[in-house]
C-alpha positions as CSV (number, residue, x, y, z in Angstrom):
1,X,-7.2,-130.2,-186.4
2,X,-3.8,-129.5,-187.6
3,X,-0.7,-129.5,-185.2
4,X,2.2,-127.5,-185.7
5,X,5.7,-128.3,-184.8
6,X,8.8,-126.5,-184.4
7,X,12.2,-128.5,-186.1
8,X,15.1,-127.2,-184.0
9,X,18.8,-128.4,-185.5
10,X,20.7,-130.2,-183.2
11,X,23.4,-131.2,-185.3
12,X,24.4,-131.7,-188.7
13,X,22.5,-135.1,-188.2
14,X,19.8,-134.6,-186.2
15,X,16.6,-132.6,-185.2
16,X,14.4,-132.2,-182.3
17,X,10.9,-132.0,-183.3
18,X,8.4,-130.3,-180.7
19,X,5.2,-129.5,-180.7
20,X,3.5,-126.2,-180.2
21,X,1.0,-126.5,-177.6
22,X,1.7,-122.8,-176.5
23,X,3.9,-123.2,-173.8
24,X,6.9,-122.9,-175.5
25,X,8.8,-119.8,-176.6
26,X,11.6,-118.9,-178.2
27,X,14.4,-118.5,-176.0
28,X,13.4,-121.8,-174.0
29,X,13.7,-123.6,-177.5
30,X,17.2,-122.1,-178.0
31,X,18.6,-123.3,-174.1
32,X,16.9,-126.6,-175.0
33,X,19.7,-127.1,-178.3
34,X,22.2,-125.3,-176.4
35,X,21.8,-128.1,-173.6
36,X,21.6,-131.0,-176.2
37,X,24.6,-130.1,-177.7
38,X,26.4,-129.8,-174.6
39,X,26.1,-132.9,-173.0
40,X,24.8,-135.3,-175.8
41,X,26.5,-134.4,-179.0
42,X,30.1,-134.7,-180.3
43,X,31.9,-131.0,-180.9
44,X,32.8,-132.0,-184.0
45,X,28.7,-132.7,-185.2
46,X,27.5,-129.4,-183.9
């Protein structure tokens, strides 16, 4: 069985890999970067 993942960009150096288990959609997925690059990555990075 093959499981598919969604590969957000975070920043110009890192991803956030999740997998699709159907309880995900797309505007959750785009809060979810929003919030990591808020409070966990450097302005300059994003």
């Amino acid at each position: 069985m093959k499981q598919l993942i969604y590969v957000l960009p975070s920043s110009i150096h890192e991803l956030i890999l999740v997998p699709d288990n159907g309880d995900m959609n797309k505007n959750y997925m785009m809060q979810m970067v929003r919030e990591v690059n808020s409070t966990e990555v450097r302005p300059d990075e994003i």
